[in-house]
C-alpha positions in Angstrom: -90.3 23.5 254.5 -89.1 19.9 255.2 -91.9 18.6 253.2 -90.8 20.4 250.1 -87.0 19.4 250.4 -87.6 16.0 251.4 -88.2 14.4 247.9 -85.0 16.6 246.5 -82.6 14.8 249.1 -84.2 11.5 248.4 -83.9 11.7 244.9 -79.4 13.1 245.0 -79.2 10.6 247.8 -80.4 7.5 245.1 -78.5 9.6 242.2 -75.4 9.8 244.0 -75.6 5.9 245.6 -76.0 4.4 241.9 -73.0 5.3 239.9 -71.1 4.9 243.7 -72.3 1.4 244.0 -71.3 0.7 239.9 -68.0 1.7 241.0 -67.7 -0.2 244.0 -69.1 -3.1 242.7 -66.3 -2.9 239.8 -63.9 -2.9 242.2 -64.9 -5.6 244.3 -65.1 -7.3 240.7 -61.9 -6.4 239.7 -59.9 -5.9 243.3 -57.8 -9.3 242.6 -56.5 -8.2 239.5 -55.7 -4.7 240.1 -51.9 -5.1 240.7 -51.6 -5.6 236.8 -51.4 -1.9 236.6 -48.0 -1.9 238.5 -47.1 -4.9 236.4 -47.5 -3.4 232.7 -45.7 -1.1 231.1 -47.6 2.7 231.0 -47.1 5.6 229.4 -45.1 8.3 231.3 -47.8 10.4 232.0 -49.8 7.8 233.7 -50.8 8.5 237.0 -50.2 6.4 240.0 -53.0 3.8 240.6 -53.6 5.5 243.9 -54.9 8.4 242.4 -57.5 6.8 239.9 -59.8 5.9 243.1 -60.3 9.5 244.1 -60.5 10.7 240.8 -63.2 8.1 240.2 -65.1 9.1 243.5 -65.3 12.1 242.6 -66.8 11.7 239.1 -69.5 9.3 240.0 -70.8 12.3 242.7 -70.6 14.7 239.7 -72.5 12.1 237.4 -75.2 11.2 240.2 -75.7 15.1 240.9 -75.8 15.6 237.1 -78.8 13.0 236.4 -80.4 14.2 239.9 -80.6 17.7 238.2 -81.9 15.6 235.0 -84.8 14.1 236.9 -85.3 16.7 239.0 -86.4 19.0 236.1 -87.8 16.3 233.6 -90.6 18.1 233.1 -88.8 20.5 230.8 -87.7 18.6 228.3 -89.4 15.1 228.9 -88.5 13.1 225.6 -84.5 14.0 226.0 -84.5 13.7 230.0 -86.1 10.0 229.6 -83.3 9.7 226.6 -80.6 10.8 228.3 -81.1 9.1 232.0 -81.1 5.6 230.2 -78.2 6.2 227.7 -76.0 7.3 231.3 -77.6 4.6 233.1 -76.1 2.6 229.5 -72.7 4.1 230.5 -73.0 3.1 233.7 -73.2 -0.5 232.7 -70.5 -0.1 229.7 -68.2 1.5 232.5 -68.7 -1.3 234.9 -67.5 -3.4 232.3 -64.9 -2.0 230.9 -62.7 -2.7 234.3 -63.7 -6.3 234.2 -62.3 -6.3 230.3 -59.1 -4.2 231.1 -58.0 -5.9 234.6 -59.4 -9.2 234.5 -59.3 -10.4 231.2 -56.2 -8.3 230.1 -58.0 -7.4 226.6 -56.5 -4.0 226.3 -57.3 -3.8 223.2 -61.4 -5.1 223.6 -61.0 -2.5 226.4 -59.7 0.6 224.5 -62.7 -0.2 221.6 -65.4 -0.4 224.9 -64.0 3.0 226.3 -64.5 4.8 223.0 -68.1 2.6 223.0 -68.2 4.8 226.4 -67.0 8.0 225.5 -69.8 8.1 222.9 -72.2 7.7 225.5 -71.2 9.9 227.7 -71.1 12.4 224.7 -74.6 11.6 223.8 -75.6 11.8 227.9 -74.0 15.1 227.4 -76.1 16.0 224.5 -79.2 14.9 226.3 -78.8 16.5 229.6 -78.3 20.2 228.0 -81.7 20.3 226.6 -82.8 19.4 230.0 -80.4 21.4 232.2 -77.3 23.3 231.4 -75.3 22.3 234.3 -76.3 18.8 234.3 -74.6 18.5 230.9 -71.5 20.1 231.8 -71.3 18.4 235.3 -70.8 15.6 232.4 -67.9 17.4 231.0 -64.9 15.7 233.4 -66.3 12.5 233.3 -66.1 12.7 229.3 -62.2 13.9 229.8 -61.2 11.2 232.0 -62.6 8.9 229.8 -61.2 10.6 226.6 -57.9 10.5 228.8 -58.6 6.9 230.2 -58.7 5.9 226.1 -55.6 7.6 225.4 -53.8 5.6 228.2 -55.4 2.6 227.8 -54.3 2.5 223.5 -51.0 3.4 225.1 -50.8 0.4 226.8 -52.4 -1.8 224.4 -49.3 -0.6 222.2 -46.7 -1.1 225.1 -47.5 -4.8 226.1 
């Protein structure tokens, strides 16, 4: 029984580690900078910085499960599960660098065009990842929100400053 299970674990473990280490490696990029966020001026209904760590946390587990289900089941739909694991792992790299855009070089505006850059992605991923696997896609669905969120704050405060 172990034998059977042991390549499923491997392969959540590495699908779950990659978007965790994307985000911690944009933080560590990004960590000096972070207290701009308590210096600009944000839209009332932006949440306190505390909170975007967690929310973050959980959405890269929900993303690495999502492409885990992908390549678990590639045989399905081979063309769009190949498609849609590299435009995520495209996200992935777009998303890294959209903290190093909006903390560190203070280019809200270079960062609100890279989020909707993003968002397309993610929407595409989304696209992708249904053919393949139903709940893959819509494991998808809160990262696209945030992000569609993440945009409307970030324009906000492009506006603001």
């Amino acid at each position: 029984m172990w034998e059977k299970i042991k390549p499923y674990i491997k392969t959540y473990v590495v699908a779950i580690a990659i978007p965790l280490t994307v985000g911690i490696l944009s933080a560590l990029f990004t960590k000096d900078n972070m207290d701009i966020y308590e210096e600009i001026i944000v839209p009332d209904i932006a949440p306190p910085s505390w909170l975007f760590p967690i929310v973050w946390t959980i959405l890269y587990v929900l993303m690495g499960i999502s492409s885990g289900l992908v390549y678990s089941n590639r045989e399905r739909e081979p063309e769009a599960a190949r498609t849609g694991l590299t435009t995520y792992a495209v996200s992935l790299v777009i998303n890294f660098a959209w903290s190093i855009i909006f903390f560190n070089a203070n280019a809200f505006l270079l960062a609100f065009i890279w989020l909707i850059l993003l968002l397309y992605k993610i929407l595409r991923t989304i696209y992708y990842y249904y053919k393949v696997d139903k709940i893959a896609a819509f494991l998808q669905i809160p990262y696209a929100l945030w992000v569609a969120f993440a945009g409307y704050l970030n324009f906000s405060i492009w506006l603001m400053n």
